[in-house]
TIMI-116623 format. One record per atom (N, C-alpha, C, O): atom name; x, y, z; residue in three letters. Coordinates in pm, 1 decimal, padded with zeros to 6 digits. Atoms other than C-alpha are relative to their C-alpha. Layout:
N
<node 'CA', <X, Y, Z>, 'ALA'>;
...
***
This chain:
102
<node 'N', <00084.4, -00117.2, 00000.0>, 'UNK'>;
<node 'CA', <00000.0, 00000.0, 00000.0>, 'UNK'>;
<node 'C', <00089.6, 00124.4, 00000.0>, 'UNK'>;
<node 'O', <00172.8, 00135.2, 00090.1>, 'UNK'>;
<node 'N', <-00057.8, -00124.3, -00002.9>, 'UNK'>;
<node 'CA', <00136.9, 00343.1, -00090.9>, 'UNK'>;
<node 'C', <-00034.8, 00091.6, 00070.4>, 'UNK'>;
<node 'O', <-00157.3, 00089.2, 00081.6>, 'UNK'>;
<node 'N', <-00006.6, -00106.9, -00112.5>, 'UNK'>;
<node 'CA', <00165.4, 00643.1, 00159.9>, 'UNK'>;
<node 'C', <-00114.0, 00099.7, -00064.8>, 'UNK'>;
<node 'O', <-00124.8, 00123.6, -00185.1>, 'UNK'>;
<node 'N', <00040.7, -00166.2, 00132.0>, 'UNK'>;
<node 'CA', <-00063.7, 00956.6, 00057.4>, 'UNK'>;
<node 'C', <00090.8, 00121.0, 00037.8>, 'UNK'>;
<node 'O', <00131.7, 00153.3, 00149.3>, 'UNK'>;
<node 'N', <-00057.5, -00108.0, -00029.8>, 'UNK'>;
<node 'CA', <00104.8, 01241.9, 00008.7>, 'UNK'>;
<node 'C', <-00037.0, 00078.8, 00095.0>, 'UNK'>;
<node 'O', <-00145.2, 00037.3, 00136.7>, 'UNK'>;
<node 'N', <00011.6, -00097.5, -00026.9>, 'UNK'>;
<node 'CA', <00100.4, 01541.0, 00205.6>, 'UNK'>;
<node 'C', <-00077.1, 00109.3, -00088.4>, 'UNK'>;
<node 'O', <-00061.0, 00125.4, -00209.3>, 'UNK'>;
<node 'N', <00138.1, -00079.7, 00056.9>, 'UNK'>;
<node 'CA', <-00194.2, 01795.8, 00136.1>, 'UNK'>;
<node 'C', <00070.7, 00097.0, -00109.4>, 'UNK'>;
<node 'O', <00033.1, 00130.9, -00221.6>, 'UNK'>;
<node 'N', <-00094.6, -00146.0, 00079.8>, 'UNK'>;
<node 'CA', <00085.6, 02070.3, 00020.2>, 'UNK'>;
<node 'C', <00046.5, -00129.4, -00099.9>, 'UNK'>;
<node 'O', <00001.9, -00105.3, -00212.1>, 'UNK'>;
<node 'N', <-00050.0, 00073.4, 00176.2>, 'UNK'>;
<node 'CA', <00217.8, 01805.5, -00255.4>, 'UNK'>;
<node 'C', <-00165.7, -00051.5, -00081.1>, 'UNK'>;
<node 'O', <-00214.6, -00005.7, -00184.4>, 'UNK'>;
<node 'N', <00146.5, 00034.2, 00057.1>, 'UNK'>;
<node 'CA', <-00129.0, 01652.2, -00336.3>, 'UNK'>;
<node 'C', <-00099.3, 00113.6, -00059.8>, 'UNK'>;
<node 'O', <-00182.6, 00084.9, -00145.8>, 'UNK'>;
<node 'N', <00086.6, -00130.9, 00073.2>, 'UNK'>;
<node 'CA', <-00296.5, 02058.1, -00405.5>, 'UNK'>;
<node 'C', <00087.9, 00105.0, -00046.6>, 'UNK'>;
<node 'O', <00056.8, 00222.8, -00063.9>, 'UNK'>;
<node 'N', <-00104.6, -00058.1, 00057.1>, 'UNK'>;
<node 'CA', <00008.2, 02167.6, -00527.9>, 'UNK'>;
<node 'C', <-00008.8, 00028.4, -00170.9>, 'UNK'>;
<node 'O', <-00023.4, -00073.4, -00238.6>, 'UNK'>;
<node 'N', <-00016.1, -00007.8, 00126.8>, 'UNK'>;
<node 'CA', <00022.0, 02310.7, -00885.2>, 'UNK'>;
<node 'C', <00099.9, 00103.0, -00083.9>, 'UNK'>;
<node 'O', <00133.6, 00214.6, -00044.2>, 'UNK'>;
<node 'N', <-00083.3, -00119.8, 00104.0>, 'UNK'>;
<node 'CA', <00235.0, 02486.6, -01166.6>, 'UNK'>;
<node 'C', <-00074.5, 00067.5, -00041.5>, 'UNK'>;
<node 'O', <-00193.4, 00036.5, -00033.5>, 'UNK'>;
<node 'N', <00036.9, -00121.0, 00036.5>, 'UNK'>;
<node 'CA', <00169.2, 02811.9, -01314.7>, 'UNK'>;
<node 'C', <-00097.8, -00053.7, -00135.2>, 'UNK'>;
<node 'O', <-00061.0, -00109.3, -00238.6>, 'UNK'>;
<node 'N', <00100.6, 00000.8, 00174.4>, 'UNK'>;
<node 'CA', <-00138.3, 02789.0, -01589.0>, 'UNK'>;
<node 'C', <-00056.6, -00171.9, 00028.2>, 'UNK'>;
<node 'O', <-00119.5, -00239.9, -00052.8>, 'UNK'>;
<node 'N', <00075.3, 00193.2, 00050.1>, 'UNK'>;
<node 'CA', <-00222.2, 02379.7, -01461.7>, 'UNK'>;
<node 'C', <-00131.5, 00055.6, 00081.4>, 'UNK'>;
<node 'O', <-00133.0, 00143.3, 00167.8>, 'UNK'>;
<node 'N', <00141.7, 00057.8, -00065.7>, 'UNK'>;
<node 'CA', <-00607.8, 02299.8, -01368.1>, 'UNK'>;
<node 'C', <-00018.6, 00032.8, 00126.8>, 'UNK'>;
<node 'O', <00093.6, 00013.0, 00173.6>, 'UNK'>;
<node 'N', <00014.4, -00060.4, -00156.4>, 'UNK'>;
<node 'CA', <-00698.7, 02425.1, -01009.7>, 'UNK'>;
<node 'C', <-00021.1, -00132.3, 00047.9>, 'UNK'>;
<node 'O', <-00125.3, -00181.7, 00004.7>, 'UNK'>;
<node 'N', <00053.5, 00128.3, -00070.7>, 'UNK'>;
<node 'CA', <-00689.3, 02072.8, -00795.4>, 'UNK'>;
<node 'C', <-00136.6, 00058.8, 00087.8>, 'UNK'>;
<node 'O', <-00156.7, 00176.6, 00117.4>, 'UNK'>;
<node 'N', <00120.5, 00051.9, -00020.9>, 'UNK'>;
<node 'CA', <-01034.8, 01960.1, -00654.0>, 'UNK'>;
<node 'C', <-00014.6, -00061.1, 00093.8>, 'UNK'>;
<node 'O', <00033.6, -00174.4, 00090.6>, 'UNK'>;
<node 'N', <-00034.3, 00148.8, -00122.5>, 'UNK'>;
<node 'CA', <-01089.8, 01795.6, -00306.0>, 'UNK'>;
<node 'C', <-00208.8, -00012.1, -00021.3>, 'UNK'>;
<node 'O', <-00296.9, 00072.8, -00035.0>, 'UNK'>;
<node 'N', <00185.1, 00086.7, -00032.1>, 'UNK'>;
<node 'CA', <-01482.9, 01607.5, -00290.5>, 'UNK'>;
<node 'C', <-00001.9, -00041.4, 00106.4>, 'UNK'>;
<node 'O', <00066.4, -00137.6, 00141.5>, 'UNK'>;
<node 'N', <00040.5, 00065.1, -00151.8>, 'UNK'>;
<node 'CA', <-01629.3, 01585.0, 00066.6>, 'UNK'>;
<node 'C', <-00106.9, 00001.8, -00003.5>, 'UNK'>;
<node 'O', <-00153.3, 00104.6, -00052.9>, 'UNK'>;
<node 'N', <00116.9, 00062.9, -00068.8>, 'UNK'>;
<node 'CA', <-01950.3, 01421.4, 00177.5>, 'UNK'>;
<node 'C', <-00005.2, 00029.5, 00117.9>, 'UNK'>;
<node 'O', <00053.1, -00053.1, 00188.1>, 'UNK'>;
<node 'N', <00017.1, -00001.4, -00117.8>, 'UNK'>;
<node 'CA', <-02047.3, 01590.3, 00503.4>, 'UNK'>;
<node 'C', <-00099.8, -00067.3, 00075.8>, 'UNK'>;
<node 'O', <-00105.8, -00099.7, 00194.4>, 'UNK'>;
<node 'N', <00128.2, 00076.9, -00043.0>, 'UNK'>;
<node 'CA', <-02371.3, 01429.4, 00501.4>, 'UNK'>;
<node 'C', <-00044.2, -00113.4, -00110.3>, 'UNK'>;
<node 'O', <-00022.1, -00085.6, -00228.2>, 'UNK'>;
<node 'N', <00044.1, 00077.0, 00124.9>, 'UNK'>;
<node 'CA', <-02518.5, 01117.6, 00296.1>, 'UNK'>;
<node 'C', <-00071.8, 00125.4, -00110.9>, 'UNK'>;
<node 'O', <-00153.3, 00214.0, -00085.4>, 'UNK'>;
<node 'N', <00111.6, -00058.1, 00122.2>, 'UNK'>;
<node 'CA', <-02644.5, 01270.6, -00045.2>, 'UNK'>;
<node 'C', <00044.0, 00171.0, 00031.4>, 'UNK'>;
<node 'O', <-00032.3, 00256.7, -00013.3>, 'UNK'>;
<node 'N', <-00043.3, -00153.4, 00036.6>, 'UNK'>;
<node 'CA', <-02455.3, 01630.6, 00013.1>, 'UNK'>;
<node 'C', <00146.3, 00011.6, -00039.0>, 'UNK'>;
<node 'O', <00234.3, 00007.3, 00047.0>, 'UNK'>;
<node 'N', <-00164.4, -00040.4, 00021.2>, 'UNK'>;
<node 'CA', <-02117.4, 01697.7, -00180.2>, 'UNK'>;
<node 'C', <00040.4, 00158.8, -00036.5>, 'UNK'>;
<node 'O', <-00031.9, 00250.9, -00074.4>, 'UNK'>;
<node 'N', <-00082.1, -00113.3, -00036.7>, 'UNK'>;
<node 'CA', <-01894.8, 01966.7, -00161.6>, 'UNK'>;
<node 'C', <00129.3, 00016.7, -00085.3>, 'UNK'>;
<node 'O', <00219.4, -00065.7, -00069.1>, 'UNK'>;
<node 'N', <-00149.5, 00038.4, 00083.2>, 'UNK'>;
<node 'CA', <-01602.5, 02035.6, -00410.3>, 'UNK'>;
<node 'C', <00047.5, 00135.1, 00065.3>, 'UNK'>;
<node 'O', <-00014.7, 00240.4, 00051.9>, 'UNK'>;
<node 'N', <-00052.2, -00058.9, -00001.4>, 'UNK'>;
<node 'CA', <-01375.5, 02214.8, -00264.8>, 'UNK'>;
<node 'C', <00116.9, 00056.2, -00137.8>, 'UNK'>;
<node 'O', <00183.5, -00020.9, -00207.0>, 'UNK'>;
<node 'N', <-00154.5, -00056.8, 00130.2>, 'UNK'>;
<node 'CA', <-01105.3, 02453.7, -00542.3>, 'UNK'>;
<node 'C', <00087.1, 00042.7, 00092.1>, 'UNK'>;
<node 'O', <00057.8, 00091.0, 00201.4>, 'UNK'>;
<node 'N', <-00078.8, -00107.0, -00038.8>, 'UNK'>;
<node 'CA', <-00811.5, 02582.6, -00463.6>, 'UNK'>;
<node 'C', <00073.5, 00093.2, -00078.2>, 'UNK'>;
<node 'O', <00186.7, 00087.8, -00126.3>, 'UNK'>;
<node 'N', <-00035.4, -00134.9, 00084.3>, 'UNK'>;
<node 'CA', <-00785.3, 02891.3, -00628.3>, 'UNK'>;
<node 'C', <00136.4, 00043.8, 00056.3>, 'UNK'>;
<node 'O', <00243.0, 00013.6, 00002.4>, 'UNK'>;
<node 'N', <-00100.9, -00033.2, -00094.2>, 'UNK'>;
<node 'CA', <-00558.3, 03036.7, -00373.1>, 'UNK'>;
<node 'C', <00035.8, -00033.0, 00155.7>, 'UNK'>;
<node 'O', <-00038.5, -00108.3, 00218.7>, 'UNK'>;
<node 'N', <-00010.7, 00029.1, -00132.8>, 'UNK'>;
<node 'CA', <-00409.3, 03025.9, -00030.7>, 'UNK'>;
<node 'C', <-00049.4, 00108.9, 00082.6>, 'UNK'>;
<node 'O', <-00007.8, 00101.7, 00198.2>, 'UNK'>;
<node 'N', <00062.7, -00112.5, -00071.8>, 'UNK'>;
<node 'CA', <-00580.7, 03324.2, 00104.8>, 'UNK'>;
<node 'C', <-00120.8, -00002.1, 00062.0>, 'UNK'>;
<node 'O', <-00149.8, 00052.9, 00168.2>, 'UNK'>;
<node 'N', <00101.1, -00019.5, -00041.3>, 'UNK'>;
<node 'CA', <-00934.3, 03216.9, 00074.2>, 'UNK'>;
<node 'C', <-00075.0, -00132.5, 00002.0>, 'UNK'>;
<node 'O', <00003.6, -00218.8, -00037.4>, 'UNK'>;
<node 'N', <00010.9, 00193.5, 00005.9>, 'UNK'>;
<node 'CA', <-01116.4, 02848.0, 00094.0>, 'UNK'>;
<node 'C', <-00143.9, -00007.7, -00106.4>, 'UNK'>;
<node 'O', <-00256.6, 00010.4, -00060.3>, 'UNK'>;
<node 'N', <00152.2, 00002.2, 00130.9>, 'UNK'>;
<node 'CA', <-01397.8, 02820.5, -00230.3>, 'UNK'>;
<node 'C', <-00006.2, -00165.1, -00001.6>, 'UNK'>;
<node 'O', <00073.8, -00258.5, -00007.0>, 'UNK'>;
<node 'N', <00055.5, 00128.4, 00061.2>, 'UNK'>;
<node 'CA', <-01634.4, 02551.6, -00283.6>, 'UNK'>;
<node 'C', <-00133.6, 00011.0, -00023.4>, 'UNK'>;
<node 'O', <-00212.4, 00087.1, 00032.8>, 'UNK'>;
<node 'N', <00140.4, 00007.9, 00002.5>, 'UNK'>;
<node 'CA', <-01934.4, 02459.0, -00412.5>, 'UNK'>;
<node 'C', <-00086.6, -00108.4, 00054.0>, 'UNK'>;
<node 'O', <-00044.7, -00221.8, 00077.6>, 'UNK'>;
<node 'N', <00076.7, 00144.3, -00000.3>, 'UNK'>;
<node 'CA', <-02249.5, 02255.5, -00335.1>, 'UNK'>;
<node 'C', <-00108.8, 00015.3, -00075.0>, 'UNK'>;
<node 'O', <-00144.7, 00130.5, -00099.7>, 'UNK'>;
<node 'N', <00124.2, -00026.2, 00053.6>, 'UNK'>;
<node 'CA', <-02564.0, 02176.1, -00519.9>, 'UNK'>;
<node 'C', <-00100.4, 00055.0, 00127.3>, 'UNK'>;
<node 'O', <-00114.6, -00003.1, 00234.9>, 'UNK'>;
<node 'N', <00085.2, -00021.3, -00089.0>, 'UNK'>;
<node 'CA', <-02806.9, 02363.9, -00339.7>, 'UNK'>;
<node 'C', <-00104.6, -00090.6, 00048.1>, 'UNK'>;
<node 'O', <-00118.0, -00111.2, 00168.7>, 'UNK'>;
<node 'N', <00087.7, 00076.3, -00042.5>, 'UNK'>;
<node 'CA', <-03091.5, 02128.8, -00357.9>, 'UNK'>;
<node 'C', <00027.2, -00091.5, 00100.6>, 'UNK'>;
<node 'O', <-00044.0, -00133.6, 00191.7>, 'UNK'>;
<node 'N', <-00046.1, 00102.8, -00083.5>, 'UNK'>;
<node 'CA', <-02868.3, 01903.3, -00214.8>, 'UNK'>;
<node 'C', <-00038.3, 00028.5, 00142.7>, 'UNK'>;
<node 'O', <-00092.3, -00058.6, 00210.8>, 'UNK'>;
<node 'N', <00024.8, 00000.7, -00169.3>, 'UNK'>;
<node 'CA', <-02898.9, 02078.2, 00154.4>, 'UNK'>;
<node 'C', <-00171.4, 00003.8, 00035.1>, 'UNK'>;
<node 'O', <-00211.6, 00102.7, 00096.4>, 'UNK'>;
<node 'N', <00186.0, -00026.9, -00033.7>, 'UNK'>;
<node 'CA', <-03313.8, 02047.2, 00200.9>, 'UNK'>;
<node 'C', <00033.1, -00087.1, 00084.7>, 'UNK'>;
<node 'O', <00122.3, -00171.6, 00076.6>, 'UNK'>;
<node 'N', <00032.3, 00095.6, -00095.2>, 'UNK'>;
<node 'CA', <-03410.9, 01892.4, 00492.1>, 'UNK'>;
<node 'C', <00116.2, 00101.2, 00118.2>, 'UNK'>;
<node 'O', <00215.5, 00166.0, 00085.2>, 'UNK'>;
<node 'N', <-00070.5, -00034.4, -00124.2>, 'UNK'>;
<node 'CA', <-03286.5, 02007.9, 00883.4>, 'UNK'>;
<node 'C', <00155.0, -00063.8, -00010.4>, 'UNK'>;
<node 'O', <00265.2, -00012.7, -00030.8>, 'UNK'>;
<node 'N', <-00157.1, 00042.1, -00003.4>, 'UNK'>;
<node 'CA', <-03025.6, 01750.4, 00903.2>, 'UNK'>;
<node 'C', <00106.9, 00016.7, -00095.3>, 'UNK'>;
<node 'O', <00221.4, -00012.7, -00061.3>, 'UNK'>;
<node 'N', <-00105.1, 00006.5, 00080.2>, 'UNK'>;
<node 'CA', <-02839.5, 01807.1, 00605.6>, 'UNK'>;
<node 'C', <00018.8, 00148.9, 00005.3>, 'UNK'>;
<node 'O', <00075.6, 00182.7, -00098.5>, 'UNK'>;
<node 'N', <00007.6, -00142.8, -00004.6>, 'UNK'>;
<node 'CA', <-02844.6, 02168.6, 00668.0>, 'UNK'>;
<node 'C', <00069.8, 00078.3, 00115.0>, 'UNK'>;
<node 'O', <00127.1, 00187.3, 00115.3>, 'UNK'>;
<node 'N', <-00053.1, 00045.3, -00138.2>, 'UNK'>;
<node 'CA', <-02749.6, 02094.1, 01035.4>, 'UNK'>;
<node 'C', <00186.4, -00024.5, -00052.5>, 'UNK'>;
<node 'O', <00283.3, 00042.3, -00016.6>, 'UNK'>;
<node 'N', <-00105.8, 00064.4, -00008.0>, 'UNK'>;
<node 'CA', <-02462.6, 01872.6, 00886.4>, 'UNK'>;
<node 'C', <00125.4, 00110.4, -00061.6>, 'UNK'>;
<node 'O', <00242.2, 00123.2, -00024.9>, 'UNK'>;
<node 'N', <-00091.3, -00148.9, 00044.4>, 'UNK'>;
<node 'CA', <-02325.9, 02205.2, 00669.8>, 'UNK'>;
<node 'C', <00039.6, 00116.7, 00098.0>, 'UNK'>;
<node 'O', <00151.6, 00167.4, 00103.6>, 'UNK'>;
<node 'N', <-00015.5, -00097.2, -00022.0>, 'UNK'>;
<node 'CA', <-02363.0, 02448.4, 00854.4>, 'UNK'>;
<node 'C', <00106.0, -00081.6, 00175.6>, 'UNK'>;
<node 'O', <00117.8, -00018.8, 00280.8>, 'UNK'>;
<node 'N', <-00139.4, 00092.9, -00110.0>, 'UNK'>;
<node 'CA', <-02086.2, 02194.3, 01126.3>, 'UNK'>;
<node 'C', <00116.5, 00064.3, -00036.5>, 'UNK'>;
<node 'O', <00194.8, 00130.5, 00031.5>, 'UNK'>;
<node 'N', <-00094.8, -00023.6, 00086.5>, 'UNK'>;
<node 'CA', <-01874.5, 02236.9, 00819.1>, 'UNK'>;
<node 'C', <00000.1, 00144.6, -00053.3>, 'UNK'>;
<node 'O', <00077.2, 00160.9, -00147.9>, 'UNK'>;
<node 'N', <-00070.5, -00139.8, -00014.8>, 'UNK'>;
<node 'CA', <-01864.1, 02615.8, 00815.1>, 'UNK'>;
<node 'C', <00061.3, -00001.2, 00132.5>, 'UNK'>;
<node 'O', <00183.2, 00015.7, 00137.8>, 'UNK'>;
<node 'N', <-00102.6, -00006.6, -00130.0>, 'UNK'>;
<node 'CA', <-01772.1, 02602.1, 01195.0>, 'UNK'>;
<node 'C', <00091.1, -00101.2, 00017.3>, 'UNK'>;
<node 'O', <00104.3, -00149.3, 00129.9>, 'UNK'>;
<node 'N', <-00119.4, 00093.4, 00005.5>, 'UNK'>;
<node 'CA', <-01503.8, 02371.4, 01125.0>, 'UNK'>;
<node 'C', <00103.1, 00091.5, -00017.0>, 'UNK'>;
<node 'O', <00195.5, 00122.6, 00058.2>, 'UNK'>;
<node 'N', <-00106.0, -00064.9, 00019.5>, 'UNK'>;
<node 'CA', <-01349.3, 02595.0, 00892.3>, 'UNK'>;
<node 'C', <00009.4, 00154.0, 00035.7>, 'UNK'>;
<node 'O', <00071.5, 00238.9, -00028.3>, 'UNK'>;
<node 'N', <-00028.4, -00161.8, -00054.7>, 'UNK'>;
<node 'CA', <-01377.8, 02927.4, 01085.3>, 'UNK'>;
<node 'C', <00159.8, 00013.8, 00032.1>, 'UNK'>;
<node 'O', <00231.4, 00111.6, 00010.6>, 'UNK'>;
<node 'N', <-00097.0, -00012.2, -00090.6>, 'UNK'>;
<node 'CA', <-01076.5, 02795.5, 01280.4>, 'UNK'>;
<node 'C', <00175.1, 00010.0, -00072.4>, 'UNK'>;
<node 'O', <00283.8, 00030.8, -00018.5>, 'UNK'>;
<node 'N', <-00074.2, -00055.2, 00078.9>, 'UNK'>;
<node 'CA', <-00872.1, 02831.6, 00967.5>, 'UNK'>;
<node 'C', <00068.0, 00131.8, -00008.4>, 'UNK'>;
<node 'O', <00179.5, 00158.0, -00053.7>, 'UNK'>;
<node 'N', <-00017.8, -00098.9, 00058.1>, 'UNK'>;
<node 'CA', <-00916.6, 03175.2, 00977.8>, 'UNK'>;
<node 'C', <00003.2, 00100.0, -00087.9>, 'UNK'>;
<node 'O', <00029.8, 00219.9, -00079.5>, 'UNK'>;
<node 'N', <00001.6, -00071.1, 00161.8>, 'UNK'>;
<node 'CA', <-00958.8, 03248.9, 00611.1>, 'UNK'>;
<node 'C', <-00116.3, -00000.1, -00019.1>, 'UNK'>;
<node 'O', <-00198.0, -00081.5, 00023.8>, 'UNK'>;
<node 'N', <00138.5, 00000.5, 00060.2>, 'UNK'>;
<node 'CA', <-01238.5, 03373.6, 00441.3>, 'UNK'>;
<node 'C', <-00045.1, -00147.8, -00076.6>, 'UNK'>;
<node 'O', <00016.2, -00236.8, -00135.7>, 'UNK'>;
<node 'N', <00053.4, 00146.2, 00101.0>, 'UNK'>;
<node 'CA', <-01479.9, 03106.4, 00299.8>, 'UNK'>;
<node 'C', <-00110.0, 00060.8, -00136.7>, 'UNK'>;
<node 'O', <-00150.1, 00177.0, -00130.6>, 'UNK'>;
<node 'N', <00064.9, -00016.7, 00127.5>, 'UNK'>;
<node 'CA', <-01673.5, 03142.2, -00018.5>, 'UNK'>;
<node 'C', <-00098.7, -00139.7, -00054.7>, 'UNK'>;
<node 'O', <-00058.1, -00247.1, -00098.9>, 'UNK'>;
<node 'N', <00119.2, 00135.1, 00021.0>, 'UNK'>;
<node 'CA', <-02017.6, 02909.0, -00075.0>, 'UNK'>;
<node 'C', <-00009.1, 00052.0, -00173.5>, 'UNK'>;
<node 'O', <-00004.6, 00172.4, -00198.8>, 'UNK'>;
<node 'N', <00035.7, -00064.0, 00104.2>, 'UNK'>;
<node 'CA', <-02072.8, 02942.6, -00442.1>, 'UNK'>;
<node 'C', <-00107.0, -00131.6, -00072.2>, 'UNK'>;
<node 'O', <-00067.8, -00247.0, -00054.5>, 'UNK'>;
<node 'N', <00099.8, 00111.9, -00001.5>, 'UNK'>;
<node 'CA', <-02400.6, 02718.7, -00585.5>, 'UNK'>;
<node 'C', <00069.0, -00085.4, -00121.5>, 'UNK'>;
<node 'O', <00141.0, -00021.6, -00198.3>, 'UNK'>;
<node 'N', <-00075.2, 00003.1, 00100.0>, 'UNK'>;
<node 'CA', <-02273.1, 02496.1, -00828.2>, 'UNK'>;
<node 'C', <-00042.4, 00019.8, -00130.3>, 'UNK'>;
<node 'O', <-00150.0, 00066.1, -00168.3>, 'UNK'>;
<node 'N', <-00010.6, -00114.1, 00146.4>, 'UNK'>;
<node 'CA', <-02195.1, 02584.3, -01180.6>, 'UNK'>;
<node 'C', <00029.8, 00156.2, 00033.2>, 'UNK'>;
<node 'O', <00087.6, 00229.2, -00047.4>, 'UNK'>;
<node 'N', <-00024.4, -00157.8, 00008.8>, 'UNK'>;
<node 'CA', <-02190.8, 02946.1, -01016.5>, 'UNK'>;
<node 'C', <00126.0, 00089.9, 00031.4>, 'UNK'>;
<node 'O', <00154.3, 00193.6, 00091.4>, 'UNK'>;
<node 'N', <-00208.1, -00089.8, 00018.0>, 'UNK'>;
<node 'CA', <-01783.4, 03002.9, -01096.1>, 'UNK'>;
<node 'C', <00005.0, 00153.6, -00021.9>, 'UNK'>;
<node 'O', <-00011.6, 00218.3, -00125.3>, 'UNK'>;
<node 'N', <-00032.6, -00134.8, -00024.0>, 'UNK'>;
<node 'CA', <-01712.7, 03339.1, -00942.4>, 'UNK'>;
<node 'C', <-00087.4, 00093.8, 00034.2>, 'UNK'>;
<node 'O', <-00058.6, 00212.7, 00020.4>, 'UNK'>;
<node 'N', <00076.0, -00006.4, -00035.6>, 'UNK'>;
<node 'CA', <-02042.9, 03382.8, -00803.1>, 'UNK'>;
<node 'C', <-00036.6, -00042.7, 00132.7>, 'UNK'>;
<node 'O', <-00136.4, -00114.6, 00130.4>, 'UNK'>;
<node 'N', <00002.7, 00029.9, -00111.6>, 'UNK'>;
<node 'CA', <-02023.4, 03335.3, -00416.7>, 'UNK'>;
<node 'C', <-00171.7, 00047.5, 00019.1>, 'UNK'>;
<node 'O', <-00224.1, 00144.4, -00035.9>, 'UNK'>;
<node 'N', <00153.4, -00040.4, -00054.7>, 'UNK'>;
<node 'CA', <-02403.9, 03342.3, -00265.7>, 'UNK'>;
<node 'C', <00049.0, 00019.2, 00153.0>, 'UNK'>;
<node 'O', <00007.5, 00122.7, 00205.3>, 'UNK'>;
<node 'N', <-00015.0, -00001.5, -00127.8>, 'UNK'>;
<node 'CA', <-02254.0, 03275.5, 00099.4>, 'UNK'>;
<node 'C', <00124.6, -00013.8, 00061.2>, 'UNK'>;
<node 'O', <00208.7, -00095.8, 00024.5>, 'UNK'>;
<node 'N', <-00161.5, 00010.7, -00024.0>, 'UNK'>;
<node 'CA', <-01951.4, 03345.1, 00295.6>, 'UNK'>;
<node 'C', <00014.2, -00026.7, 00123.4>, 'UNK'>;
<node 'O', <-00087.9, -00029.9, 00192.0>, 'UNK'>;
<node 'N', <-00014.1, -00024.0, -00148.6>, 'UNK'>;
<node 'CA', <-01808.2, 03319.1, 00622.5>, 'UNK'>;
<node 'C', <00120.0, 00093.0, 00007.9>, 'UNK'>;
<node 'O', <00227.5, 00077.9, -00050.1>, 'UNK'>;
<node 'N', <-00132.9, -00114.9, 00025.3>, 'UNK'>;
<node 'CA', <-01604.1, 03660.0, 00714.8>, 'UNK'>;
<node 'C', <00027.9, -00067.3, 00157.1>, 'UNK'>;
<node 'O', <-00035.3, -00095.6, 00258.8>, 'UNK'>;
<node 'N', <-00102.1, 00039.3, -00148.6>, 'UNK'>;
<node 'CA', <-01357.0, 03549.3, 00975.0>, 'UNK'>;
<node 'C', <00004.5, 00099.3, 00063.3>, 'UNK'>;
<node 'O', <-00032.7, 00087.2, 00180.0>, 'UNK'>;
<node 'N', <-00041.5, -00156.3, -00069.1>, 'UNK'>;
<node 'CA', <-01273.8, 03917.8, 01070.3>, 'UNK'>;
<node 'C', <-00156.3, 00000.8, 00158.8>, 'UNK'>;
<node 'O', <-00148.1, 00026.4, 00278.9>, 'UNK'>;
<node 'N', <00116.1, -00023.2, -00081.1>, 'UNK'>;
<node 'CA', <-01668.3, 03899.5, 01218.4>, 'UNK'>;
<node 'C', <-00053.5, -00132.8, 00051.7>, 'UNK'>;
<node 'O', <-00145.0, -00150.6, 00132.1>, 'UNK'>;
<node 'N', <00020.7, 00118.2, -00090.4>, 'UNK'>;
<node 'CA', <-01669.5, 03562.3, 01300.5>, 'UNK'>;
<node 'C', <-00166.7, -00094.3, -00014.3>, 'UNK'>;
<node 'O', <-00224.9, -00175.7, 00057.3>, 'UNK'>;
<node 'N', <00166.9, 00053.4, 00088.5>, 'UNK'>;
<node 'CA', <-02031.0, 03478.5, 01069.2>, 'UNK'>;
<node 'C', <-00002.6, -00018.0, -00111.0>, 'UNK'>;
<node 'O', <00075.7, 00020.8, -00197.7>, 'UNK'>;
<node 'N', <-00006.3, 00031.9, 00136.9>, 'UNK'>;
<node 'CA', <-02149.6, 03346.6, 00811.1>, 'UNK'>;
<node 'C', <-00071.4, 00124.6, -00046.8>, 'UNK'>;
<node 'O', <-00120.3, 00204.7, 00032.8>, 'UNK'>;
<node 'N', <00038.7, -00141.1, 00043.4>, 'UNK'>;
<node 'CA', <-02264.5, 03627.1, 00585.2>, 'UNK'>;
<node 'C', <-00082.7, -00020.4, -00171.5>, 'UNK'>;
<node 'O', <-00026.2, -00100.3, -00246.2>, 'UNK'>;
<node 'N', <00043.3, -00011.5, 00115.5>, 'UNK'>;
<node 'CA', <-02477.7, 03667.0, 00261.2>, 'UNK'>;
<node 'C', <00065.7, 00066.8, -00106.2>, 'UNK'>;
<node 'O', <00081.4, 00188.6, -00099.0>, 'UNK'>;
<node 'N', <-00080.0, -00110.5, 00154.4>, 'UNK'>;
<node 'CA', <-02308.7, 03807.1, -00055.5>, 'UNK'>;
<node 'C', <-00076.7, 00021.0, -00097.5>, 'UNK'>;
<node 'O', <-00020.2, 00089.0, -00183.1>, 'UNK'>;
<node 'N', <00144.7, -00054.5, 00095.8>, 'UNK'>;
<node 'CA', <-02662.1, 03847.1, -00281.5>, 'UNK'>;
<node 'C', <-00086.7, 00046.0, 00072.8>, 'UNK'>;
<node 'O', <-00123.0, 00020.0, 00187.6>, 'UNK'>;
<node 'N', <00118.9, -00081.5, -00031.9>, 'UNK'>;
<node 'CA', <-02917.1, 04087.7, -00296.9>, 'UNK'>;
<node 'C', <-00138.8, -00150.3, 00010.7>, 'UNK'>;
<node 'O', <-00162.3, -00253.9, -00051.4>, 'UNK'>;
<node 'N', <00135.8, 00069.2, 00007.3>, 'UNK'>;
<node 'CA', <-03228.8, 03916.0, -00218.7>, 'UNK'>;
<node 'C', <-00127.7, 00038.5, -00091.7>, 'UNK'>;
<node 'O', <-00230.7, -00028.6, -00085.3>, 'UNK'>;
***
């Protein structure tokens, strides 16, 4: 059985390659692709439909207070909606926060 790399070699890329991709399941039947655009800020998407229902909504909103403790801004964006954040979490204020007009 081979070792896995380390996260920094595994989302590591050269100048102009493909943005690596991590896929997490926080809840049955909800995925999450994380990008990594940069090291500044943490983007991912989910299908929205996907979170209906309490518990799966419950099970996300775990996985924003996970990554508060990062520190870095987060960026919800629905998917397909590249460069279109709907929901964020600002670290500075310590909430999650809306980024569309209603």
């Amino acid at each position: 059985m081979l070792e896995t790399p380390p996260a920094a070699v595994s989302l590591s890329r050269q100048a102009g390659a493909e943005c690596p991709n991590l896929e997490v399941w926080p809840v049955d039947g909800v995925l999450a692709i994380f990008r990594f655009y940069s090291d500044e800020e943490i983007d991912f998407d989910v299908d929205l439909p996907e979170l209906q229902g309490q518990e799966r909504l419950d099970a996300f909103s775990d996985v924003l207070r996970q990554m508060r403790r990062l520190g870095k801004p987060v960026l919800m964006e629905p998917e397909g909606g590249y460069g279109h954040p709907v929901l964020g979490f600002d670290a500075g204020a310590d909430r999650v926060v809306l980024l569309v007009e209603l």
